[in-house]
Backbone as a printed PyTorch tensor [residue, N CA C, xyz], in Angstrom:
tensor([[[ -6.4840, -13.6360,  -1.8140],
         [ -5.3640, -14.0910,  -2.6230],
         [ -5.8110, -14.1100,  -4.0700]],

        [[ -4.6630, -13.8330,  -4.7890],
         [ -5.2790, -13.8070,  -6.1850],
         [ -4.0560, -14.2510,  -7.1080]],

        [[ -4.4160, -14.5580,  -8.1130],
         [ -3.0500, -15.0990,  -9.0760],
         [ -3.1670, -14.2110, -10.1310]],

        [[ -2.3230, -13.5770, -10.3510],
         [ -2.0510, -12.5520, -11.7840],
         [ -0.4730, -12.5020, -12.3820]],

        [[ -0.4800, -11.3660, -13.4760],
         [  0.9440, -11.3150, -14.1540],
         [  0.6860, -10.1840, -13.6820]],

        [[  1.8330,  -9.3360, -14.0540],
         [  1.2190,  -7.7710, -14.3050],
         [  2.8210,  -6.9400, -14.8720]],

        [[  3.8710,  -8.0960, -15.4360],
         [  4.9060,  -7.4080, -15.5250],
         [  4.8330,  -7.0100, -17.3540]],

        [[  5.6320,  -5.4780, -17.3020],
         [  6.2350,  -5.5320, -18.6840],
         [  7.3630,  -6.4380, -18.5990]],

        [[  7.6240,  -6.5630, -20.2280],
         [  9.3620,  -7.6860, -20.4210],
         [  9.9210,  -7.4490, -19.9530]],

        [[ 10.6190,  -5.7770, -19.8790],
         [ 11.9650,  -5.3120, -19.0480],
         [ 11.1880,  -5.8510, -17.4570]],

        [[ 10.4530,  -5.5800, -17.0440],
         [ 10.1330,  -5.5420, -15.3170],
         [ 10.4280,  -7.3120, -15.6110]],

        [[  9.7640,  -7.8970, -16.3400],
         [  9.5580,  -9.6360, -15.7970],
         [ 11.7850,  -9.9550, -16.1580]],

        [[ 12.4190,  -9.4210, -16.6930],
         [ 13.0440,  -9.5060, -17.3570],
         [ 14.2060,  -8.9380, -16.2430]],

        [[ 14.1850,  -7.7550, -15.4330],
         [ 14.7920,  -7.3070, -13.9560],
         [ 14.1030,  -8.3320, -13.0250]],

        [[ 12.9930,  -8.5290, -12.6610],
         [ 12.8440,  -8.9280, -11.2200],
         [ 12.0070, -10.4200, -11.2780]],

        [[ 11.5210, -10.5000, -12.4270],
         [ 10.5470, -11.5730, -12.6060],
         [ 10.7280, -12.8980, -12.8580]],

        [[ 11.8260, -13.4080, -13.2830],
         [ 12.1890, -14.4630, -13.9260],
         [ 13.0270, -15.0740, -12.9690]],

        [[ 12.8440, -16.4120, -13.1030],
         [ 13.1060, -17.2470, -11.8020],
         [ 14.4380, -16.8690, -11.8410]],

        [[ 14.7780, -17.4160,  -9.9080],
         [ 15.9760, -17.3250,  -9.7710],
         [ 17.1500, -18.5150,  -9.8630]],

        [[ 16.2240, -19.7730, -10.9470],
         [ 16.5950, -20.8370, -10.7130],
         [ 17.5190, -20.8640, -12.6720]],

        [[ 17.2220, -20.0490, -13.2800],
         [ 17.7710, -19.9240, -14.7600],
         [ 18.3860, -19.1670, -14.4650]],

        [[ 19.7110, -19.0310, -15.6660],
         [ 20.9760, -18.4940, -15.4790],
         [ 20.5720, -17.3070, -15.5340]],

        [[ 21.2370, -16.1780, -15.3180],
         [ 20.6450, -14.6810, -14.8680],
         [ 21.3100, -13.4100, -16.2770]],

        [[ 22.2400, -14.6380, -17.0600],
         [ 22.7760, -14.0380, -18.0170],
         [ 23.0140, -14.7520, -19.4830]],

        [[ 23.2470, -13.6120, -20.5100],
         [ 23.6060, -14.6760, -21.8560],
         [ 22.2960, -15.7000, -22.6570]],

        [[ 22.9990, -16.3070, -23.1990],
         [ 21.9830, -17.1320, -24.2970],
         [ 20.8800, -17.9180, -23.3680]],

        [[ 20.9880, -18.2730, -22.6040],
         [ 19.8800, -19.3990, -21.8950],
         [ 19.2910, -18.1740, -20.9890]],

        [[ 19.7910, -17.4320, -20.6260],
         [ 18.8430, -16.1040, -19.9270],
         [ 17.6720, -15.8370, -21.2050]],

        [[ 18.3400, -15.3170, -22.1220],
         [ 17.3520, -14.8120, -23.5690],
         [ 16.5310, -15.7440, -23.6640]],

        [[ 16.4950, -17.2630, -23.6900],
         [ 15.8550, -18.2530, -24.1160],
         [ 15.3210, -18.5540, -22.9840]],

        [[ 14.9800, -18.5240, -22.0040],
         [ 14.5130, -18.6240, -20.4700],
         [ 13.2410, -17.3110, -20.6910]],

        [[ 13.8450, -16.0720, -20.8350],
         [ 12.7550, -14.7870, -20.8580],
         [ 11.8030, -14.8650, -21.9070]],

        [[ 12.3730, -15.2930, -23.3380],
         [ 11.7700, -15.7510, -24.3530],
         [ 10.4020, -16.9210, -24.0170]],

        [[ 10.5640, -18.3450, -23.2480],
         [  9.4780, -18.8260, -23.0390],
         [  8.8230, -18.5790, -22.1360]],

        [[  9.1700, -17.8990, -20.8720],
         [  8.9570, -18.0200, -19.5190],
         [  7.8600, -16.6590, -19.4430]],

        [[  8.0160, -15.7220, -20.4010],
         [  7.4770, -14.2920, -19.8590],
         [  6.1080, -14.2110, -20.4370]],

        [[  5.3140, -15.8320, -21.2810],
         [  4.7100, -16.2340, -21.4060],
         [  3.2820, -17.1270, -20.4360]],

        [[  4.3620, -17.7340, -19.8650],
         [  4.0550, -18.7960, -19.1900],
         [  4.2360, -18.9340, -17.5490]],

        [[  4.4350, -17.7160, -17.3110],
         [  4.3650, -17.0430, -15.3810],
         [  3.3700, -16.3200, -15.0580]],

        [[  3.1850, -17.1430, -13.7620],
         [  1.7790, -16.3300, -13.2690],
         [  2.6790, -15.9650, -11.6040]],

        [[  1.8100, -14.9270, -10.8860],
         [  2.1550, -14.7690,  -9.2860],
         [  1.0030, -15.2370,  -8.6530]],

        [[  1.5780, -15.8210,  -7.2940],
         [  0.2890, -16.2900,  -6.3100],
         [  0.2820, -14.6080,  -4.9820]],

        [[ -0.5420, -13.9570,  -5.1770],
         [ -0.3640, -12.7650,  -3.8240],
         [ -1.3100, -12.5500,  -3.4720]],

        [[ -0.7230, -12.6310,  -1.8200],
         [ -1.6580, -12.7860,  -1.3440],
         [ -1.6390, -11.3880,  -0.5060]],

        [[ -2.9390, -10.3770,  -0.3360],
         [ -3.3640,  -9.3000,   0.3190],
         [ -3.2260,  -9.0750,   1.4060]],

        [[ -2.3180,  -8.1880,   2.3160],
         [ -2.6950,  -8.2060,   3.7240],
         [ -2.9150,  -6.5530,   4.3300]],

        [[ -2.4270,  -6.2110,   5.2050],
         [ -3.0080,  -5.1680,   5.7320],
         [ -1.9240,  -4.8160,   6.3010]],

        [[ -1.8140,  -2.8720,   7.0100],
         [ -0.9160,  -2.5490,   7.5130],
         [ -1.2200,  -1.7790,   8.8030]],

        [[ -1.3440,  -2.7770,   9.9350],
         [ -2.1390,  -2.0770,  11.0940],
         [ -1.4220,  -0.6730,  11.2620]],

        [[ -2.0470,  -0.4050,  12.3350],
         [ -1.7800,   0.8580,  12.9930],
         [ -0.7730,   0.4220,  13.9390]],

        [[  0.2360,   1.7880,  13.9560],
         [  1.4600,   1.6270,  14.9730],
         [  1.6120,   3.0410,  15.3970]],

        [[  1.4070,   3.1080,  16.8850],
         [  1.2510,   4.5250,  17.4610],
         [  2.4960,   5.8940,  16.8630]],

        [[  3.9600,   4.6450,  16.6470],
         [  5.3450,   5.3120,  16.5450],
         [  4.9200,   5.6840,  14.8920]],

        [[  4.2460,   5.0520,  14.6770],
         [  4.4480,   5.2090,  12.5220],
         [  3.9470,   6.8020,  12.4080]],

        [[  4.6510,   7.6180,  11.6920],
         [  3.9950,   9.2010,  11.6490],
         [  5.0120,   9.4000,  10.4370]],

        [[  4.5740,  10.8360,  10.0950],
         [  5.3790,  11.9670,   9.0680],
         [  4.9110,  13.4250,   9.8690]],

        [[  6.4770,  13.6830,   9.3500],
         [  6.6150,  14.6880,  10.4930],
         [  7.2710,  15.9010,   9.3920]],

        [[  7.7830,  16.8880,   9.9260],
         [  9.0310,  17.8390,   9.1940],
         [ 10.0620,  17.3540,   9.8740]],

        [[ 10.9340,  17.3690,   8.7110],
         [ 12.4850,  17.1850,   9.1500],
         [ 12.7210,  18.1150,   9.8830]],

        [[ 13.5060,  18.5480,  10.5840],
         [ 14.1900,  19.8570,  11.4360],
         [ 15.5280,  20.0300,  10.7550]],

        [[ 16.0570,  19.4550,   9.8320],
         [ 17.4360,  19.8150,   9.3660],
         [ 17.3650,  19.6090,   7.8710]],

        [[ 16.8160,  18.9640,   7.2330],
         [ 16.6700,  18.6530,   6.0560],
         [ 15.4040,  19.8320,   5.4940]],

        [[ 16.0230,  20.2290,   3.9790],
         [ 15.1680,  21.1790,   3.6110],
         [ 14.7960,  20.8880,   2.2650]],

        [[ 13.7780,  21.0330,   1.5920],
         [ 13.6890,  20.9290,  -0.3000],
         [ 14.2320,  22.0970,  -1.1960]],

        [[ 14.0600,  22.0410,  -2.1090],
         [ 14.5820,  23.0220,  -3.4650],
         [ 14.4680,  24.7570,  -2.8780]],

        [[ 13.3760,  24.7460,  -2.1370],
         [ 12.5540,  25.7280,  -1.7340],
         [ 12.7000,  26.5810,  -0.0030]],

        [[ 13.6020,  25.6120,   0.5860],
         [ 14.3180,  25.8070,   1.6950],
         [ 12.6490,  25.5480,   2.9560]],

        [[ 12.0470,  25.0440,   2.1380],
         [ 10.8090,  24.0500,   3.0360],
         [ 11.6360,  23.3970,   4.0770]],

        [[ 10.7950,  22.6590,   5.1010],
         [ 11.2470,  21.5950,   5.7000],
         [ 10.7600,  20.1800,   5.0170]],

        [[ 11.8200,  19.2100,   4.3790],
         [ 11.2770,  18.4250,   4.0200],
         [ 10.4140,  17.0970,   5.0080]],

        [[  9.5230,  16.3280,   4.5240],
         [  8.6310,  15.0240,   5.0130],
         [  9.7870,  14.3080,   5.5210]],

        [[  9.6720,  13.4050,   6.8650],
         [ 10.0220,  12.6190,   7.6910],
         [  9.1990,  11.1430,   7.7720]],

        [[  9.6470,  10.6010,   7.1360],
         [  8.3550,   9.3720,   7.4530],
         [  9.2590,   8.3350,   8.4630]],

        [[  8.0200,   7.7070,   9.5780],
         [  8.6440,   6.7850,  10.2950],
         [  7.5940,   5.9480,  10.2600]],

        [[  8.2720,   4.6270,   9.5780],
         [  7.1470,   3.6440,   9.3480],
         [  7.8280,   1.9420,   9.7660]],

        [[  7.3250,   1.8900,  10.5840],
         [  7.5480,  -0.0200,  10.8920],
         [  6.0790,  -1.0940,  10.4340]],

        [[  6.5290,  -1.8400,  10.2930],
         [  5.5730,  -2.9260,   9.8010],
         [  4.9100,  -3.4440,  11.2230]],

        [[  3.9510,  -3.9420,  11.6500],
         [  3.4520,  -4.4120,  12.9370],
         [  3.6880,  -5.8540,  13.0050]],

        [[  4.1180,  -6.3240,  13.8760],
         [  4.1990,  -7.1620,  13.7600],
         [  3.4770,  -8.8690,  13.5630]],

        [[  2.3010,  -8.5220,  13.8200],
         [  1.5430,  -9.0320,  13.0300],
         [  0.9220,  -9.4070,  11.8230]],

        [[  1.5030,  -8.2430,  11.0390],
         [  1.2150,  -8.1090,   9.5990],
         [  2.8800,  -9.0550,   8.7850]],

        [[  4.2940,  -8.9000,   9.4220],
         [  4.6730,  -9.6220,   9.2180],
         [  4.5100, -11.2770,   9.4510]],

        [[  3.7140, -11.5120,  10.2950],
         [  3.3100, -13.2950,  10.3260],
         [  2.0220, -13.4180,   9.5090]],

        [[  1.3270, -12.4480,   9.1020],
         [  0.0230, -12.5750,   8.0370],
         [  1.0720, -12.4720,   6.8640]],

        [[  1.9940, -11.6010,   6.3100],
         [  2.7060, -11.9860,   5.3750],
         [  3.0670, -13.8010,   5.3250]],

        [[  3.9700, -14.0830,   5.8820],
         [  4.5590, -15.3510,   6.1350],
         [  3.4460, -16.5270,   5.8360]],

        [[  1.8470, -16.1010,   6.3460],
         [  1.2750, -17.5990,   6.3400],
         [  1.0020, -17.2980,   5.4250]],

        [[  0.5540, -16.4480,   4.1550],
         [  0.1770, -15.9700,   3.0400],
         [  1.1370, -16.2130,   2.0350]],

        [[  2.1840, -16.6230,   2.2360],
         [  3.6040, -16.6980,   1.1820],
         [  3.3410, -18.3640,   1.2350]],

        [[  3.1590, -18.7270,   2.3470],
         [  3.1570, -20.3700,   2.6280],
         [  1.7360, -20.7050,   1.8880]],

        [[  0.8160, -20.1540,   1.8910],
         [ -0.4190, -20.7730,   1.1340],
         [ -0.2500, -20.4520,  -0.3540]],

        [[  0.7100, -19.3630,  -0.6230],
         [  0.6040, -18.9710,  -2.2350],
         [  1.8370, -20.3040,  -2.7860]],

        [[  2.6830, -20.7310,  -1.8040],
         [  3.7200, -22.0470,  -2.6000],
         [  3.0340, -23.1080,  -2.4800]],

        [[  1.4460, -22.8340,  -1.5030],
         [  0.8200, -24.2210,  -2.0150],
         [ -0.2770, -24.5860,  -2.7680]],

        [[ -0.8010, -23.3740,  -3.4330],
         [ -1.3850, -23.4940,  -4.5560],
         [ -0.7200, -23.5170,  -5.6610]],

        [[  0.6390, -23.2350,  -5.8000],
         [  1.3970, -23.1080,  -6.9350],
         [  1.8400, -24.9040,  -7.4970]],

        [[  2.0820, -25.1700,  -6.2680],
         [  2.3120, -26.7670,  -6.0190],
         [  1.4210, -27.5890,  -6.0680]],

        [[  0.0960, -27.3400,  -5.6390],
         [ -1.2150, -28.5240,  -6.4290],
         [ -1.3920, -27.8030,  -7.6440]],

        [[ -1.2190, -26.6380,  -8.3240],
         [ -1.2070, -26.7580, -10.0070],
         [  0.0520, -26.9840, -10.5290]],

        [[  0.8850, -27.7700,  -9.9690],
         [  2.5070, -28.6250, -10.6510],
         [  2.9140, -27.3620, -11.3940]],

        [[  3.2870, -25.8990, -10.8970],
         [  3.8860, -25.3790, -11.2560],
         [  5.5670, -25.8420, -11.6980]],

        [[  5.8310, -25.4490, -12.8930],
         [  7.4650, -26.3970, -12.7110],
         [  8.1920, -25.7060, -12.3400]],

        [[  8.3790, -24.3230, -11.9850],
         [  9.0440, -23.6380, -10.8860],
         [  8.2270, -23.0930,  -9.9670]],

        [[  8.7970, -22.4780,  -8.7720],
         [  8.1900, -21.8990,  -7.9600],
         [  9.2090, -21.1810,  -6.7170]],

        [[  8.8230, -20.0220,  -6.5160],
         [ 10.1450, -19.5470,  -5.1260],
         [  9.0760, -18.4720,  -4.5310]],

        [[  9.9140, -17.9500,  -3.5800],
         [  9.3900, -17.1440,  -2.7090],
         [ 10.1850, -15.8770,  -2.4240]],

        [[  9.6350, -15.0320,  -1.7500],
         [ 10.8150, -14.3130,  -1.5100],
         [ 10.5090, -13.8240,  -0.0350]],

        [[ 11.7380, -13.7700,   0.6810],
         [ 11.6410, -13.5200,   2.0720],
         [ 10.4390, -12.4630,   2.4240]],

        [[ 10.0960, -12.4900,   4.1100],
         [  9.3780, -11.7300,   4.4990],
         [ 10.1240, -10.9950,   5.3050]],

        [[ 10.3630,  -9.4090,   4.6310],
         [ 11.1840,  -8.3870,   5.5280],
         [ 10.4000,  -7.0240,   6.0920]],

        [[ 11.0430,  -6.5920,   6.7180],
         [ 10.2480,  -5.8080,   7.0520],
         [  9.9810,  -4.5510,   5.4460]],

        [[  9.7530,  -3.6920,   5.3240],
         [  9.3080,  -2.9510,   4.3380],
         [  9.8290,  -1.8880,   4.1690]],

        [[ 10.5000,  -1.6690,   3.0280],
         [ 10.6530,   0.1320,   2.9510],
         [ 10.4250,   1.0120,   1.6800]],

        [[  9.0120,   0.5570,   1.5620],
         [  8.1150,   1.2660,   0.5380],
         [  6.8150,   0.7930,   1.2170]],

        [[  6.0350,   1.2520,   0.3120],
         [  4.5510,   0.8080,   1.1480],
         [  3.6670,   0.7810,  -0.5640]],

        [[  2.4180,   0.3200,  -0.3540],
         [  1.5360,  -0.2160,  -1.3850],
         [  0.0100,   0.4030,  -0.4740]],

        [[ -0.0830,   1.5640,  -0.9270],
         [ -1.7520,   1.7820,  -0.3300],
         [ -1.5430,   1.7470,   1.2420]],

        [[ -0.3700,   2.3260,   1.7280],
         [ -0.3730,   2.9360,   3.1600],
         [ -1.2730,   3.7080,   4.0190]],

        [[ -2.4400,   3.2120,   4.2680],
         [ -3.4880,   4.3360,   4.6340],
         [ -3.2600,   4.5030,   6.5030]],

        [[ -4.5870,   5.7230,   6.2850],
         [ -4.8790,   5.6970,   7.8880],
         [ -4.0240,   6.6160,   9.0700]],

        [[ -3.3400,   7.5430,   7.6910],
         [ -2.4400,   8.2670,   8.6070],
         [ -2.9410,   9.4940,   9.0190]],

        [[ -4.7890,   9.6300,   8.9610],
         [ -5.3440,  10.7430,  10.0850],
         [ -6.1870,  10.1180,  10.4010]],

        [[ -6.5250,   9.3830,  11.4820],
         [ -7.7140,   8.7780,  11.8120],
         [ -8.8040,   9.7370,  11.8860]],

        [[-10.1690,   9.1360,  11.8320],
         [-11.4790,   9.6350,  12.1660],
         [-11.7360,  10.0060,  13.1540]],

        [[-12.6430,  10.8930,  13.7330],
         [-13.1610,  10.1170,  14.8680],
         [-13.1190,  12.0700,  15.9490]],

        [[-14.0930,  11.6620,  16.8540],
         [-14.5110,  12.8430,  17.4100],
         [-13.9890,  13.8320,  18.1450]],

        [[-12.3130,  13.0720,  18.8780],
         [-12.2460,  13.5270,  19.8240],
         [-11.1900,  13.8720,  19.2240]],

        [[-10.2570,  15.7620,  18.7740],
         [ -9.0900,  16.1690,  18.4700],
         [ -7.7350,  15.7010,  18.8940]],

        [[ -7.7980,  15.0090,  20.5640],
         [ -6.9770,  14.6050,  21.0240],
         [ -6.0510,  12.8430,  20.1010]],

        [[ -7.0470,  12.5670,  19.6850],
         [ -7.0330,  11.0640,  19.2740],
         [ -6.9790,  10.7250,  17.9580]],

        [[ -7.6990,  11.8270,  17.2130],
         [ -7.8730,  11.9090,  15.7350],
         [ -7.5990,  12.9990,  15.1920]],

        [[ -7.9020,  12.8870,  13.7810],
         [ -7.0420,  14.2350,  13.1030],
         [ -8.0850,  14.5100,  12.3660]],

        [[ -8.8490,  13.7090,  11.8680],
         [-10.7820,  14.7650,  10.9120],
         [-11.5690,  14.0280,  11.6000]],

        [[-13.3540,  14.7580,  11.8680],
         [-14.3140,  14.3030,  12.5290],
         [-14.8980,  13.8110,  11.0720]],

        [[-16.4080,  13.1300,  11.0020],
         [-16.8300,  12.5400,  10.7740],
         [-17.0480,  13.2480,   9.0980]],

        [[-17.3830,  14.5760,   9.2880],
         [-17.3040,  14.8150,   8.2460],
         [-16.0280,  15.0860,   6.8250]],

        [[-15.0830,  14.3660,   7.8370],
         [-13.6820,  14.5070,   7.3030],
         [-12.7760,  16.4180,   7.0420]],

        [[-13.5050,  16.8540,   8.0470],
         [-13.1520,  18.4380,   8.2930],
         [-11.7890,  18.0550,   9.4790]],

        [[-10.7120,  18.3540,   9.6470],
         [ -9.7080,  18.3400,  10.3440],
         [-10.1210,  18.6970,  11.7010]],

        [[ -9.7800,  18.6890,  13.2380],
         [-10.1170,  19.1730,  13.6570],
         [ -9.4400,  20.9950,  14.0260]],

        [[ -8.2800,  20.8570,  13.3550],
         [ -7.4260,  22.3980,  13.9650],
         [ -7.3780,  23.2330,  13.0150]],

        [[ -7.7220,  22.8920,  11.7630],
         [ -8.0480,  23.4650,  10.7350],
         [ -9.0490,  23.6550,  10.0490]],

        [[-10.0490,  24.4800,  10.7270],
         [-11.3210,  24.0630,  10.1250],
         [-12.3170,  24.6230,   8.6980]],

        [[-11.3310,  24.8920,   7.9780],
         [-11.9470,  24.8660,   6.4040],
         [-11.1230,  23.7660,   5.8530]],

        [[ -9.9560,  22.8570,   6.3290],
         [ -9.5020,  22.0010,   5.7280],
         [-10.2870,  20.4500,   5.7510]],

        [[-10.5110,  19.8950,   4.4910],
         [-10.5890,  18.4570,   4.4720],
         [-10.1830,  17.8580,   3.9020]],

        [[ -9.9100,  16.4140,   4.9050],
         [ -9.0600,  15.4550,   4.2930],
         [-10.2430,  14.3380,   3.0190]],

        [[-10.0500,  14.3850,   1.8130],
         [-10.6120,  13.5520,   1.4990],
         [-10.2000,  12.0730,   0.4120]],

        [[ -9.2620,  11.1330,   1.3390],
         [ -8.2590,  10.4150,   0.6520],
         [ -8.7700,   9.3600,   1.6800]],

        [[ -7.3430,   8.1850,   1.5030],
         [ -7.3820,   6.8810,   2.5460],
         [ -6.8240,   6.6590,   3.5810]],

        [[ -6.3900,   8.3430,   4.4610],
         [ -5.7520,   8.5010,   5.5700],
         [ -6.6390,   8.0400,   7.0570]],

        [[ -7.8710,   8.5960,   6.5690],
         [ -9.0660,   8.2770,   7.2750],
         [ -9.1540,   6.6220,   7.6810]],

        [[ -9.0290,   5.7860,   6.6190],
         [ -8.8730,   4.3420,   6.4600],
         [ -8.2720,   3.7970,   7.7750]],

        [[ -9.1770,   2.7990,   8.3380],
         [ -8.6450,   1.8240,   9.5680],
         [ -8.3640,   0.8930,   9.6950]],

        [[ -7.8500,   0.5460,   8.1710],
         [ -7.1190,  -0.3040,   7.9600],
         [ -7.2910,  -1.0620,   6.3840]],

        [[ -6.3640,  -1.4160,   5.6000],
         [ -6.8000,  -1.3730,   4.3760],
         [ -7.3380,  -2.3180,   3.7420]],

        [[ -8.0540,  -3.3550,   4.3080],
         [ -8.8750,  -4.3700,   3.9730],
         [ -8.2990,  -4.9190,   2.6090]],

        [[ -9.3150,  -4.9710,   1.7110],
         [ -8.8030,  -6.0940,   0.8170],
         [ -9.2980,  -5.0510,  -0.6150]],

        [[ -8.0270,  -5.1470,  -1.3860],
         [ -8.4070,  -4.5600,  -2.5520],
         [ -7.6430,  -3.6060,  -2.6340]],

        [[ -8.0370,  -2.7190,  -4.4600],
         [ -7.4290,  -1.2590,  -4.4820],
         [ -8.3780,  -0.6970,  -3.7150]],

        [[ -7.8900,   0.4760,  -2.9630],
         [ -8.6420,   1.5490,  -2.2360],
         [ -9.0920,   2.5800,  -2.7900]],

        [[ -9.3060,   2.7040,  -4.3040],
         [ -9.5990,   3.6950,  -5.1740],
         [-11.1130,   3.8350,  -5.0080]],

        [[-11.8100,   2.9860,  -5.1460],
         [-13.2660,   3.1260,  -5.4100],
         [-13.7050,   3.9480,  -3.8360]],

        [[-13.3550,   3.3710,  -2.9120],
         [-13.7150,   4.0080,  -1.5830],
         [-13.0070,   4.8820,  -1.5460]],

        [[-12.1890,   5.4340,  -1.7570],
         [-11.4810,   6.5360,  -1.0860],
         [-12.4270,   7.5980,  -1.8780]],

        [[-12.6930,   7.0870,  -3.7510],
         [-14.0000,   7.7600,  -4.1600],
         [-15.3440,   8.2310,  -3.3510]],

        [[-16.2780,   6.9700,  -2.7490],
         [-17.2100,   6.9930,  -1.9030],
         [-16.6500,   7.8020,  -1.0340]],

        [[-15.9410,   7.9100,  -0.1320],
         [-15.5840,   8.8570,   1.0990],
         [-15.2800,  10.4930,   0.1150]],

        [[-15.0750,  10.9690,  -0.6670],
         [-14.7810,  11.9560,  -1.5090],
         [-16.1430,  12.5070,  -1.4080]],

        [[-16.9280,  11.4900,  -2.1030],
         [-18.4350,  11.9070,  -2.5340],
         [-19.7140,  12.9090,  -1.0580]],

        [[-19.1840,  11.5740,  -0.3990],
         [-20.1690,  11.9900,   0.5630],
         [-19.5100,  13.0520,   1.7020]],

        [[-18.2430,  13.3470,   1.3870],
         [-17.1230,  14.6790,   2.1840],
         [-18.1280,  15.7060,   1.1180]],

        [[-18.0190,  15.4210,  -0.1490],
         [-18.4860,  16.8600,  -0.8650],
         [-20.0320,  17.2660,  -0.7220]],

        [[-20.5180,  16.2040,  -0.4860],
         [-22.2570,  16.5200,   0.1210],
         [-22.0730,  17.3030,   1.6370]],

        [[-21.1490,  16.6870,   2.3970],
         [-21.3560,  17.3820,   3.8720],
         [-20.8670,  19.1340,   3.8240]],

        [[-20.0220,  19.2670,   2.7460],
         [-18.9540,  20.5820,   2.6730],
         [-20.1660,  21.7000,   1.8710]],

        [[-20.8740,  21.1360,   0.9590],
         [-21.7470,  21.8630,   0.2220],
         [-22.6840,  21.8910,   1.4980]],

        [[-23.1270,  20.8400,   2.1940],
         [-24.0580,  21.5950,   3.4480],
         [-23.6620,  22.3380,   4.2900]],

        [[-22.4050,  22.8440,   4.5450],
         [-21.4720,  23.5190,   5.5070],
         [-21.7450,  24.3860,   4.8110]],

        [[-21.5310,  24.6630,   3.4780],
         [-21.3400,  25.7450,   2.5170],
         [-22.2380,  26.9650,   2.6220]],

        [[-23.7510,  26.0420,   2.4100],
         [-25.2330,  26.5860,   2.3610],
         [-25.2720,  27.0680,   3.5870]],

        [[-25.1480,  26.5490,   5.0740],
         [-24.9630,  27.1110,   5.8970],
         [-24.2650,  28.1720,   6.2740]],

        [[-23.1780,  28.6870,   5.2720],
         [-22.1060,  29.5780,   6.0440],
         [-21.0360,  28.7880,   6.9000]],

        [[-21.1270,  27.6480,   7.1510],
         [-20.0290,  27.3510,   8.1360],
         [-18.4790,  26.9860,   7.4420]],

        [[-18.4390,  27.3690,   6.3180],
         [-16.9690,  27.4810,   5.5880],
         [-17.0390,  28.6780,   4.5960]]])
């Protein structure tokens, strides 16, 4: 859990500003005026397990600019990750409340339809049937292709996933240059 700002005016100014000041007019202005100062968020980190049904697929009827088949995404939240939301919303209104925040709200826990660092959508792992790149992050059905991102990821622990998805990059490009030297790509 961590407490930060991170809005511009217009963003704190659309979505940021309590829902307890008028939403319009002179006391809106004078509300955004002190408030976009003086707001912090309590958020708290969670994770987005694995769900066998969650995939991206090709559409079969839908096409892009290019008469491609466009991306299909089917994504549900697990349900577990919605009650790690929930106790995480409940501990962020109660740190807000032993520092006598003079407002404070929440906002429901729904299910999701965007995602924040969605990983894990080719797992690792040896066996083609089960996974989608082996260890060296080489695909298994494609084998000059590698994945080297946070699809691999088994789940997204805590944090941005930038620095690791780096580390996993690094040591994909050491294994590919030894493939290389070998001939095996």
């Amino acid at each position: 859990m961590d407490a930060r700002f991170l809005w511009t005016p217009i963003q704190f100014a659309t979505f940021g500003i309590s829902p307890h000041v008028p939403q319009w007019g002179s006391e809106y202005k004078k509300a955004l005026q002190k408030y976009f100062t003086r707001s912090m968020y309590v958020c708290g980190q969670g994770t987005s397990l694995p769900m066998a049904d969650n995939s991206i697929t090709l559409d079969e009827t839908v096409k892009d600019a290019w008469g491609l088949p466009a991306i299909c995404v089917t994504y549900r939240d697990h349900p577990d990750d919605l009650a790690n939301q929930r106790f995480l919303v409940a501990r962020s209104m109660e740190i807000l409340e032993a520092a006598n925040a003079l407002d404070r709200w929440d906002f429901p826990v729904e299910e999701q339809n965007y995602g924040f660092h969605l990983l894990g959508t080719c797992r690792m792992g040896k066996d083609p049937k089960t996974s989608v790149i082996n260890a060296d992050h080489r695909t298994h059905d494609v084998p000059n292709l590698f994945r080297c991102d946070g699809s691999s990821f088994v789940t997204s622990g805590r944090g941005q996933p930038t620095e690791t998805i780096q580390a996993l990059a690094f040591r994909a490009s050491d294994h590919i240059t030894a493939l290389a030297k070998k001939g095996e790509v």
